[in-house]
DSSP file (Angstrom, degrees, kcal/mol; ACC not computed):
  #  RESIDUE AA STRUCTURE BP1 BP2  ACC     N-H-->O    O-->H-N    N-H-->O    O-->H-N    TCO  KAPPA ALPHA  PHI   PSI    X-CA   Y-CA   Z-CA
    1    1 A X              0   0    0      0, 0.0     2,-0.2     0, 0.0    68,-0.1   0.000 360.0 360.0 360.0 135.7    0.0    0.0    0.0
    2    2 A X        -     0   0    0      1,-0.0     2,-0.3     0, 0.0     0, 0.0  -0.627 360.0-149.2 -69.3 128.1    1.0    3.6   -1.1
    3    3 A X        -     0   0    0     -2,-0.2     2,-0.3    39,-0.1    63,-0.0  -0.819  20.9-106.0-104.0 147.2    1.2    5.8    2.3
    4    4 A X        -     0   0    0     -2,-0.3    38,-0.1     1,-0.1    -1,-0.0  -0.595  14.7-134.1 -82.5 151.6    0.5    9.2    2.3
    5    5 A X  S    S+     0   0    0     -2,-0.3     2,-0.2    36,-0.0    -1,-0.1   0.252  92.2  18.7 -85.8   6.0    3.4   11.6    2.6
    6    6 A X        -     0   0    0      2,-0.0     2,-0.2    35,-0.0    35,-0.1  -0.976  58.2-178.5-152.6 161.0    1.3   13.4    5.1
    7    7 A X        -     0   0    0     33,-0.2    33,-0.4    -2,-0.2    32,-0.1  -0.631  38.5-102.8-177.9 114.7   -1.6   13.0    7.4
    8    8 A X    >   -     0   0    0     -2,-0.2     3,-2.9     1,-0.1    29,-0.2  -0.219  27.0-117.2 -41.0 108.4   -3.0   15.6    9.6
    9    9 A X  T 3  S+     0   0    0      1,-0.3     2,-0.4    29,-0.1    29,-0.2   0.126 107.7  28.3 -75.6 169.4   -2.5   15.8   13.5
   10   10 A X  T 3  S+     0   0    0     27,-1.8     2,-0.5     1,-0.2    -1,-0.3   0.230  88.4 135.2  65.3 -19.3   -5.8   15.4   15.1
   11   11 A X    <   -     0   0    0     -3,-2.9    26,-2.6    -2,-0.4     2,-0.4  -0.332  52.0-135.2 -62.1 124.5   -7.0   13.3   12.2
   12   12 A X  B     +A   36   0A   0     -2,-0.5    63,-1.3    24,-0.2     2,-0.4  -0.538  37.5 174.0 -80.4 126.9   -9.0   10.1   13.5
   13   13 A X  E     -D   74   0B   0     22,-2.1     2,-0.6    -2,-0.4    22,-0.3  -0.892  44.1-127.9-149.1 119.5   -8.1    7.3   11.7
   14   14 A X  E     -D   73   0B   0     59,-1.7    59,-0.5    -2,-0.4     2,-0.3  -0.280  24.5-174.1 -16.9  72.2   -8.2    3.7   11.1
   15   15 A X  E     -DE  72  33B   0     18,-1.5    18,-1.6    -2,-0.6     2,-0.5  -0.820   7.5-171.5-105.4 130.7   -4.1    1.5   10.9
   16   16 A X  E     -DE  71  32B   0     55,-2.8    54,-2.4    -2,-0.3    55,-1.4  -0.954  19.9-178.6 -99.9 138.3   -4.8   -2.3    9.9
   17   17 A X  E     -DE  69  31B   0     14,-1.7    14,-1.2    -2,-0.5    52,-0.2  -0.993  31.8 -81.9-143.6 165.2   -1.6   -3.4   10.3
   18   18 A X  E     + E   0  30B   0     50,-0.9    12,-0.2    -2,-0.3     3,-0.1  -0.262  36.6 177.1 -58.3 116.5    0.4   -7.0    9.9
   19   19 A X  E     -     0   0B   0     10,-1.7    -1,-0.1     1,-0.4    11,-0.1  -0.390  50.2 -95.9-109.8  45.7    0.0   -9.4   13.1
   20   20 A X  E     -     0   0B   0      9,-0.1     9,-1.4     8,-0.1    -1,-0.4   0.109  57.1 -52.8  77.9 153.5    2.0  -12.5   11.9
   21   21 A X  E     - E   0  28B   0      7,-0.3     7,-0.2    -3,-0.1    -1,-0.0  -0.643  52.5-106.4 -78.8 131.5    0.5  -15.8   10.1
   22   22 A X     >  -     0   0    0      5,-1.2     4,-0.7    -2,-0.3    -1,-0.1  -0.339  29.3-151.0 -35.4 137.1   -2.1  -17.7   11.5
   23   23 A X  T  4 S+     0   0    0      2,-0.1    -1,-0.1     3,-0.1    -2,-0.0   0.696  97.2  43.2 -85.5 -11.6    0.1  -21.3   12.9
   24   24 A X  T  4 S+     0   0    0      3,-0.1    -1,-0.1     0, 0.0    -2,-0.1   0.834 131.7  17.1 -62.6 -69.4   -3.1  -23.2   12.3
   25   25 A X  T  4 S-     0   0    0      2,-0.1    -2,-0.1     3,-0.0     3,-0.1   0.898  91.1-130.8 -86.1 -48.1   -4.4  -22.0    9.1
   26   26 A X     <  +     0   0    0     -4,-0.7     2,-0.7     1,-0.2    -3,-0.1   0.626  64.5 141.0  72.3  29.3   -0.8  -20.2    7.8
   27   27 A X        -     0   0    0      1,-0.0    -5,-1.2    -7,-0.0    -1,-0.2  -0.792  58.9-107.5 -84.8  99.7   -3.3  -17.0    7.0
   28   28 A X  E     -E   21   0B   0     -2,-0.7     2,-0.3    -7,-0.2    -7,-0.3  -0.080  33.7-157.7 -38.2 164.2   -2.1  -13.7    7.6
   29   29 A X  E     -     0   0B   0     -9,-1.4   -10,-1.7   -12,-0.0     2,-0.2  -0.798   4.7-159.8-119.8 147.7   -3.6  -11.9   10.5
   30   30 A X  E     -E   18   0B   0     -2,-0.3     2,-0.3   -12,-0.2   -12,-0.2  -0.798  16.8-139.0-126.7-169.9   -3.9   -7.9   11.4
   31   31 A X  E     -E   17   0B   0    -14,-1.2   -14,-1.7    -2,-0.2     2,-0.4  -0.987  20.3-144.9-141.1 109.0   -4.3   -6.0   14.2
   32   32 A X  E     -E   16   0B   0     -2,-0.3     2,-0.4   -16,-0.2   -16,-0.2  -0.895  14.1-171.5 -89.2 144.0   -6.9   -2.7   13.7
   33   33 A X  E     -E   15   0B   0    -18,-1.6   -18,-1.5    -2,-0.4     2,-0.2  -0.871   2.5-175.4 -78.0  77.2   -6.0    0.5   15.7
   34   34 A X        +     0   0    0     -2,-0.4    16,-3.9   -20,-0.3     2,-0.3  -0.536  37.1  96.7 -82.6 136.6   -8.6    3.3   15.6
   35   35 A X  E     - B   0  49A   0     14,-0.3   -22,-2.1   -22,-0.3     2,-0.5  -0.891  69.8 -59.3 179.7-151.0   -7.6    6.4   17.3
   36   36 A X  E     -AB  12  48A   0     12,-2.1    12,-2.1    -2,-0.3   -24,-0.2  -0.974  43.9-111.1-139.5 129.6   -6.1   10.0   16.5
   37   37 A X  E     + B   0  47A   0    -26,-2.6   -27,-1.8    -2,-0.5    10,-0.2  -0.274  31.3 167.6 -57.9 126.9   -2.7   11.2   14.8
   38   38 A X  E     -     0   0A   0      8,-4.4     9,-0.2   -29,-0.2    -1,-0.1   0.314  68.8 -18.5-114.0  14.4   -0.2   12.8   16.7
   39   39 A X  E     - B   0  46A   0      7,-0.9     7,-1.5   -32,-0.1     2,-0.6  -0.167  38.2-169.5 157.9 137.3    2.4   12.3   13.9
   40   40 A X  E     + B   0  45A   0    -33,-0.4   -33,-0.2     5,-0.2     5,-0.2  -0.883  10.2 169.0-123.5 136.0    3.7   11.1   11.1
   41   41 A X        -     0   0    0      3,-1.6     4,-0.1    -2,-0.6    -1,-0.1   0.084  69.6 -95.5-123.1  21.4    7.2   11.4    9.4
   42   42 A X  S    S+     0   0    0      2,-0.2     3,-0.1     1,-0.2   -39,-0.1   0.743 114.7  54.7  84.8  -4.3    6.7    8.8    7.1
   43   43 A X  S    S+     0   0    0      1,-0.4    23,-1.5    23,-0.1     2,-0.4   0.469 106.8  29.9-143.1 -21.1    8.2    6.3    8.8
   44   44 A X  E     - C   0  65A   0     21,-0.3    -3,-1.6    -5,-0.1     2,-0.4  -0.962  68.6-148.9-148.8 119.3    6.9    5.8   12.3
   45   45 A X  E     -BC  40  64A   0     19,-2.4    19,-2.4    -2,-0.4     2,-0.6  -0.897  12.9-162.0 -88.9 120.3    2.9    6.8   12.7
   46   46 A X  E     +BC  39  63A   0     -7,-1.5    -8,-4.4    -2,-0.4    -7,-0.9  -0.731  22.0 159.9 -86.2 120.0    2.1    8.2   16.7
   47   47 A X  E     -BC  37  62A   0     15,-2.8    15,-1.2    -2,-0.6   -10,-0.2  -0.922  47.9-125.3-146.5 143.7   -1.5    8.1   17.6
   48   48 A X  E     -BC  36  61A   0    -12,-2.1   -12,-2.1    -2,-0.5     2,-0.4  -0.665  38.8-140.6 -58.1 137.7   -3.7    8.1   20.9
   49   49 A X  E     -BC  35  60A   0     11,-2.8    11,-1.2   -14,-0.2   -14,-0.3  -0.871  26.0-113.1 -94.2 153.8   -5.8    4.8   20.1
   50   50 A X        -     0   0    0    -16,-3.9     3,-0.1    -2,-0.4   -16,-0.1  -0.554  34.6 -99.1 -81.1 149.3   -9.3    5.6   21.3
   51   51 A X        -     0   0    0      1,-0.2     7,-0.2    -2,-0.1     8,-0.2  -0.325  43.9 -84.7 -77.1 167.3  -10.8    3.7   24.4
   52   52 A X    >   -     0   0    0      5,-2.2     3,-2.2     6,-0.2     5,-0.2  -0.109  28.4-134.4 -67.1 137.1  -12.8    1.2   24.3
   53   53 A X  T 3  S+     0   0    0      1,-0.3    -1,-0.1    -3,-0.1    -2,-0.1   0.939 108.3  49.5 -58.8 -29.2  -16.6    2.1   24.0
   54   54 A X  T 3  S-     0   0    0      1,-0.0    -1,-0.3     3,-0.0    -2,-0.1   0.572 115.1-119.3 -74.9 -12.2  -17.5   -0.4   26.7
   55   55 A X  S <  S+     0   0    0     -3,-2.2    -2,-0.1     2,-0.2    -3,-0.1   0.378  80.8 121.4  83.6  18.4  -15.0    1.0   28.7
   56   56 A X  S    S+     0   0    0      1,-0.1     2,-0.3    -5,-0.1    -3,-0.1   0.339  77.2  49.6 -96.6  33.1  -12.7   -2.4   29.1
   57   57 A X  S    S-     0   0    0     -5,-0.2    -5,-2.2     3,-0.0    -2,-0.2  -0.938  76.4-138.7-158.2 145.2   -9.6   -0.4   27.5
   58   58 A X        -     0   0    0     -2,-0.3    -6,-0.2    -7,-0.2     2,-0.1  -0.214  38.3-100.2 -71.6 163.8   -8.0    3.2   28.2
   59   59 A X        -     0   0    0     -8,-0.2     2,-0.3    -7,-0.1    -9,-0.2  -0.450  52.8-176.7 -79.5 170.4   -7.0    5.1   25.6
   60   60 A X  E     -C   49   0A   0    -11,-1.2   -11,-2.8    -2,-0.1     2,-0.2  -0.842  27.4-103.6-169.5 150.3   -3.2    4.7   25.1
   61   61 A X  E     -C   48   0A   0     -2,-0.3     2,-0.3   -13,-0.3   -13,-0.2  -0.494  38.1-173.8 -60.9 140.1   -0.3    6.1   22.9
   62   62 A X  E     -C   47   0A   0    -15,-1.2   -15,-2.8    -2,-0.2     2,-0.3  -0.995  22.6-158.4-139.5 135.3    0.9    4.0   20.4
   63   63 A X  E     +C   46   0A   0     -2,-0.3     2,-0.4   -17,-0.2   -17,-0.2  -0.857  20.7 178.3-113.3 135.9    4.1    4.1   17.6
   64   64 A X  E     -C   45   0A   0    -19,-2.4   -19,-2.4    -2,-0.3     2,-0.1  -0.990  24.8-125.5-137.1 143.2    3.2    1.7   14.7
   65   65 A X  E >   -C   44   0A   0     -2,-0.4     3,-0.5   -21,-0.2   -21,-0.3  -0.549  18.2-119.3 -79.3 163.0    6.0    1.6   11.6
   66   66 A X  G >  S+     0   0    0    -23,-1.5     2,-2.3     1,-0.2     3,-1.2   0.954 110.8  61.5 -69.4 -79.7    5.1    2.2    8.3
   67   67 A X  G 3  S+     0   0    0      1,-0.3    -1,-0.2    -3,-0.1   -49,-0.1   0.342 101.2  60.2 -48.4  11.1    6.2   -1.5    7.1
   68   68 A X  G <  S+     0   0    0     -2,-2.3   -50,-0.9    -3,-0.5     2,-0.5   0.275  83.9 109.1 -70.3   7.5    3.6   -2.7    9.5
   69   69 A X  E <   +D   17   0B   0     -3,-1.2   -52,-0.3   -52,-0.2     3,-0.1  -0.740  31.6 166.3 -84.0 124.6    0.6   -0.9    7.7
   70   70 A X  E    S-     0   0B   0    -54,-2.4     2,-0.2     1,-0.5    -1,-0.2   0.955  70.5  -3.1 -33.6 -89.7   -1.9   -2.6    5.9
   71   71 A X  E     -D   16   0B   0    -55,-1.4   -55,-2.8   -57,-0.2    -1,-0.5  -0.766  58.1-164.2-150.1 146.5   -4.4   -0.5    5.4
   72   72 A X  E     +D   15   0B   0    -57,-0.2     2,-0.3    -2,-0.2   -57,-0.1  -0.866  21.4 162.9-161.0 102.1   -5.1    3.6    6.6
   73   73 A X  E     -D   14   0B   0    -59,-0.5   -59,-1.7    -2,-0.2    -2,-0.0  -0.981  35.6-120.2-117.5 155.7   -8.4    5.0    6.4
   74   74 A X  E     -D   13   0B   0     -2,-0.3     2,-0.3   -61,-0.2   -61,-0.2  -0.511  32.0-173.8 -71.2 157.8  -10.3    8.3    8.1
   75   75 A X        -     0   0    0    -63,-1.3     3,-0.1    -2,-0.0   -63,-0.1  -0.943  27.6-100.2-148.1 146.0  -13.0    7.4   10.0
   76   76 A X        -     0   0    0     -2,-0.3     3,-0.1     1,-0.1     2,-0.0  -0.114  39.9 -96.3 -96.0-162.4  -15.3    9.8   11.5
   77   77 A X        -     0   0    0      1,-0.2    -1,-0.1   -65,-0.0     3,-0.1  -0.262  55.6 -89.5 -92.8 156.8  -15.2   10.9   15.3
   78   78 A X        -     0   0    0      1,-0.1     2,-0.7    -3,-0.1    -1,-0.2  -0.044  39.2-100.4 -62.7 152.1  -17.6    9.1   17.5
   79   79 A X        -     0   0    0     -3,-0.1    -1,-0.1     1,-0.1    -3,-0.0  -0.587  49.7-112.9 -85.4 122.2  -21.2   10.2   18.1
   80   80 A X        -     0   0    0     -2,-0.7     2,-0.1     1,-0.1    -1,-0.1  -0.085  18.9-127.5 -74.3 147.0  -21.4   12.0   21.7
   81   81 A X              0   0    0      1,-0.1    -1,-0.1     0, 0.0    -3,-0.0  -0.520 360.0 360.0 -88.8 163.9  -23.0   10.7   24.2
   82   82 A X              0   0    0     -2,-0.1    -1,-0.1     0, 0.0    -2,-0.1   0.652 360.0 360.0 -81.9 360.0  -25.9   13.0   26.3
C-alpha cells in the first residue's frame, strides 16, 4: 500500500496493520487500531488509540512503523454521548 506523505494531526483514523501468520491456518492476521494522529514522518505513525466504547480499555499512545501498515483509512469521530 501507497502511504500518504502526510496525514493531519488530530485526524481520526483507522491503521490495519500486519499481526503475523495464523500457525493453524498459515493465513495472515492484522491488528486494527482506531484512534487519532499525533504524527507522522513517514516512517513511524504516533496516535492516541481511542478507548474502548465499553469502557474495558484506556485510551493509550501508540508508535506503529510504516512496514507494518496494511491499510489507513479516516473514520469519523464518534457520536457524543448526552
Amino acid at each position: 500500500m501507497r502511504l500518504p506523505e502526510t496525514i493531519p494531526a488530530g485526524a481520526r483514523i483507522v491503521v490495519r496493520t500486519y499481526a503475523g501468520l495464523d500457525p493453524h491456518t498459515g493465513r495472515q492476521q492484522y491488528r486494527d487500531v482506531v484512534g487519532h494522529v499525533r504524527s507522522w514522518d513517514g516512517t513511524t505513525l504516533e496516535m492516541t488509540r481511542d478507548a474502548a466504547a465499553n469502557g474495558s480499555r484506556p485510551a493509550q499512545d501508540v508508535s506503529i512503523d510504516a512496514t507494518s501498515i496494511a491499510i489507513l483509512k479516516p473514520v469519523p469521530e464518534r457520536p457524543r454521548r448526552r
